[in-house]
N, C-alpha and C positions, 0 to 999 in steps of 0.2 A: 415323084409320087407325093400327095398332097398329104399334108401331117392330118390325122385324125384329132380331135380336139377332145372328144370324149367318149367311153364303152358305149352312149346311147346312142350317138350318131355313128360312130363306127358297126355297132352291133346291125343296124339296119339291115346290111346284106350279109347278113350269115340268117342262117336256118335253127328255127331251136335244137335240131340232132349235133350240130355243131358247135353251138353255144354249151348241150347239154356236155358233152365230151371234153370238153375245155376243161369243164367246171367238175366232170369226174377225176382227171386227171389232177388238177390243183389240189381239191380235199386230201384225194390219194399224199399227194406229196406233202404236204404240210401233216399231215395224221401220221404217214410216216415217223418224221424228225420230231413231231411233237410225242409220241410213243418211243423213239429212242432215246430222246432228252430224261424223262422219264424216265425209261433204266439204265440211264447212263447216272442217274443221280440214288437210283437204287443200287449202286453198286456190282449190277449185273452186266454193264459193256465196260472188259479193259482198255483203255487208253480215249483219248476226247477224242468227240465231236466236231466235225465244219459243219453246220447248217445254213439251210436258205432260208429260215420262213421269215417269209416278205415278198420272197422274187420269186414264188412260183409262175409266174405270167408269163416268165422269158423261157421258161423250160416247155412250157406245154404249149405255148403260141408258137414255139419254133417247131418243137416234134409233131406237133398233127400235120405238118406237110411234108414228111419223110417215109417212105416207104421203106419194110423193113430192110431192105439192100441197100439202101445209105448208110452212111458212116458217122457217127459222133466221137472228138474225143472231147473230156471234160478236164476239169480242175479237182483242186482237194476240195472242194463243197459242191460236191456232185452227185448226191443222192439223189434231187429230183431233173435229172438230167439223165439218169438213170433208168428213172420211173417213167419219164414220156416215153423214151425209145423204146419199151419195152421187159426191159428186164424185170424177174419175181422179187417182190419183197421181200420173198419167204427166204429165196436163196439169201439176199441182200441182210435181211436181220441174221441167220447164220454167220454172214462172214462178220457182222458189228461183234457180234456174241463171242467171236474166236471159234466157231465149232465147226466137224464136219458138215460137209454139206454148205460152205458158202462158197464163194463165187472162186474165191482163190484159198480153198483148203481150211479157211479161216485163221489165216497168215497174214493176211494183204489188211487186213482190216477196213474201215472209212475210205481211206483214200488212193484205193485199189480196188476198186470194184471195175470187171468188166464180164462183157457178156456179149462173147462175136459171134453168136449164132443170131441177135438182133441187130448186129452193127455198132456196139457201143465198144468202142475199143479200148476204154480206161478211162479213170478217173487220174489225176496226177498230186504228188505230194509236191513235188516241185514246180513251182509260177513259171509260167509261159511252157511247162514241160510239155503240154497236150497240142503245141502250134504247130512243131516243126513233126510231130507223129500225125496229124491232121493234113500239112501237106506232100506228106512220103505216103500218104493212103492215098490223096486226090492223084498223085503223078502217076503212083499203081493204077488207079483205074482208068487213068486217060490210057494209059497203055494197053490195057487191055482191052481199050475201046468200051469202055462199061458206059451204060448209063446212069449210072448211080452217081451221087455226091458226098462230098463232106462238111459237116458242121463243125466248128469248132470254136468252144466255148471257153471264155477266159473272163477273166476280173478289171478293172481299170488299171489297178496296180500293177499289171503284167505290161502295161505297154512302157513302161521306162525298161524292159528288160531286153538284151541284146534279140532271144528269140523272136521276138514279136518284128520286129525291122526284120530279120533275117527271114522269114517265113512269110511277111507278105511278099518280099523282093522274089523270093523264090517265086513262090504261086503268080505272082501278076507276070513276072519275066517266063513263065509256063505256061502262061493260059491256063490254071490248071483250076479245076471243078468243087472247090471250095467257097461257104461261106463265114467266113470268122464272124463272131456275134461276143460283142462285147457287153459282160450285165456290170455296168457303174453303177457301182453300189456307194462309189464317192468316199470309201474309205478302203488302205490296203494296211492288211491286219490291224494294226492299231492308229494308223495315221492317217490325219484326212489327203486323201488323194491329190487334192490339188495346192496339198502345202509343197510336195517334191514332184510337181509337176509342169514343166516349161510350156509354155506354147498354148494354143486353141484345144488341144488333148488328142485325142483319138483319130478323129474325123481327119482332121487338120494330117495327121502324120499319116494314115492310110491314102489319101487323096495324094498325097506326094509322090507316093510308089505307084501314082494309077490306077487305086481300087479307091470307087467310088460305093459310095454305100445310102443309107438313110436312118436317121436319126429319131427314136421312136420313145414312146412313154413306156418303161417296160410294167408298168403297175395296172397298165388297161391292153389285157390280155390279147381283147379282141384287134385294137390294134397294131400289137404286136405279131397275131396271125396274119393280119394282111402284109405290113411289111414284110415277113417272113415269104411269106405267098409270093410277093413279086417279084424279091429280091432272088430263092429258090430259082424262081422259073427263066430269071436270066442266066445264073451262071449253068442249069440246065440246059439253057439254049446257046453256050460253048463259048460266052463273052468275055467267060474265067472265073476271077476271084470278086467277091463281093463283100459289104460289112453290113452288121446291123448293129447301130448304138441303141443298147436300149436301157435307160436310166431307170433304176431302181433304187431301193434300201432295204440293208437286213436287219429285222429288229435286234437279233442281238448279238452277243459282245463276241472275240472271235472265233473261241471253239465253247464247247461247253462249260470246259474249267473257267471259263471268263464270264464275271456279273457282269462285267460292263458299267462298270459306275463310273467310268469315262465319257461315257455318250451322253449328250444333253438330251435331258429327259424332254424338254419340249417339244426337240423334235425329233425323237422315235414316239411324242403322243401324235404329232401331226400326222408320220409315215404310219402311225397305224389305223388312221381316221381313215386314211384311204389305200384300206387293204386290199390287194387283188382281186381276192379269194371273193369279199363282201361288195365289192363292184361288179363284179359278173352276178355274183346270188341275187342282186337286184333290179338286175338287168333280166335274169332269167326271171323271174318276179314277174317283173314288167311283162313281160313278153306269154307269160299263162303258163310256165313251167308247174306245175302240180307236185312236183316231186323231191324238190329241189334241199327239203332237210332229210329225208330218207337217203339221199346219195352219199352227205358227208356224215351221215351214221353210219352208211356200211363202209365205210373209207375208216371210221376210227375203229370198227367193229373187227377188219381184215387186220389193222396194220398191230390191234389187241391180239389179234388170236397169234399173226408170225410172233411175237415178241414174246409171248407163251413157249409155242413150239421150241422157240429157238433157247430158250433158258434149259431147258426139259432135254434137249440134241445131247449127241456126246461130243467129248472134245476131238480134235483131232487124236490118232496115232502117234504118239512120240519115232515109230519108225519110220513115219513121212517127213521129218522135222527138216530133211536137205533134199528130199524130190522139189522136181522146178525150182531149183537153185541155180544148180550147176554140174554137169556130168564131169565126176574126180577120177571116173574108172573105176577099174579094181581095186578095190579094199588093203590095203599093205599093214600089215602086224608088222611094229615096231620090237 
């Protein structure tokens, strides 16, 4: 498949309804984490933050080609991975907040969010934890003969970790109906990626196990939908497992508690000249979009009003505090 060179040239064969939905979804996610940043610094969310803003591109160019009966799992920075598939904010800022009514009781916090009635089967606190759940989903539905598939979403940093060799080996020696989508963000937690990294990287070590894939701009959306688009429509067409590299940056440091006064400020100003978000918006520009500030108004407008709600919720039941834990049985007075 021919590497896209830029959102302009690549944009050509998308339709403004699709261009516009990219560009809903991006706002969406970055209004998100940008509104939870925000009360995570007003002291209204316990415990930090993983954010993406930078790399909304690889979230919403992969999910607009999944039907709700696909399967995503994600990473501990999986808020907008969340939000393509489908899942509510509303729920989503409850569980950040700790309160009834999120996703996981408001227990699970950030990096436990799921929502299997859209196919998103979890966020993961632990690296490479969403590979080997990603291919024990695709086995499940070869079996079941399904047509659905699985996405699974990882970091660079996750390919030094033994799950990542073990779960392409698995899926490529299955045949099995998965795409792994790796977003290189070029650094894992605080280190750059390719200081403990041997070899050609990714490509290089998926090609080994027989999963070929394509290597894409993950910062130019539209791009990143067509890779997505073709590389989908093969392992739908029962070829197996697939990759997509898609090279990004996140602006900032690694959870909220982090300023990041480690990152060279040069180039998070470069990675921010050529933000996503602002390459599609002028791209839709281009193309006669009319609408295009009123979308990421009501983007910051929604993700104001959950972050309201969600302060205002009640907390959980302290008598919930060991449901979905673990069944202890009957009660024993000591």
């Amino acid at each position: 498949m021919p590497k896209k060179k830029s959102s302009e040239k690549a944009g050509s064969g998308h339709n403004l309804a699709r261009l516009t939905e990219l560009y809903n979804t991006m706002t969406r996610i970055r209004a998100f984490e940008e509104t939870a940043l925000t009360a995570h610094k007003a002291g209204e969310i316990p415990g930090p933050l993983h954010v993406s803003i930078g790399q909304e591109g690889v979230a919403a160019g992969v999910c607009i080609n999944l039907t709700r009966e696909d399967r995503i799992t994600s990473n501990h920075r999986g808020h907008g991975h969340a939000l393509a598939k489908g899942a509510e904010a509303s729920r989503m800022f409850l569980e950040l907040f700790g309160r009834a009514g999120g996703y996981c009781g408001g227990k699970g916090g950030s990096m436990h969010i799921a929502d299997f009635s859209v196919g998103m089967l979890g966020a993961n606190g632990v690296v490479t934890g969403g590979i080997p759940i990603a291919v024990g989903a695709a086995q499940g539905l070869k079996m079941l003969k399904s047509k659905a598939v699985v996405v699974c979403f990882f970091g660079d940093g996750a390919i030094n970790r033994g799950p990542f060799l073990e779960g392409l080996n698995w899926a490529a020696l299955y045949n099995l109906p998965v795409l792994f989508v790796c977003e290189d963000n070029g650094v894992a937690a605080f280190t750059a990626t390719a200081s403990v990294t041997a070899g050609p990287g990714v490509m290089a070590r998926a090609a080994s196990l027989g999963v070929s894939g394509v290597s894409v701009d993950g910062n130019d959306v539209v791009a990143v939908d067509a890779a997505a688009a073709h590389l989908l429509a093969e392992v739908r067409g029962g070829v197996g497992p697939r990759l997509l590299h898609a090279k990004t940056y996140r602006w900032t440091g690694h959870t909220s508690t982090d300023a990041a006064a480690w990152r060279d400020p040069v180039e998070v100003s470069a990675a921010k000249a050529g933000c996503p978000i602002a390459r599609l918006k002028s791209l839709l520009i281009e193309r006669g979009a009319a609408n295009v500030e009123a979308i990421a108004q009501a983007a910051a407008g929604e993700m104001t009003a959950c972050r309201s709600a969600a302060h205002a919720a009640p907390w959980p039941d302290p008598a919930t505090a060991f449901d979905d834990v673990q069944d202890v049985g009957a009660v024993r007075h000591v």
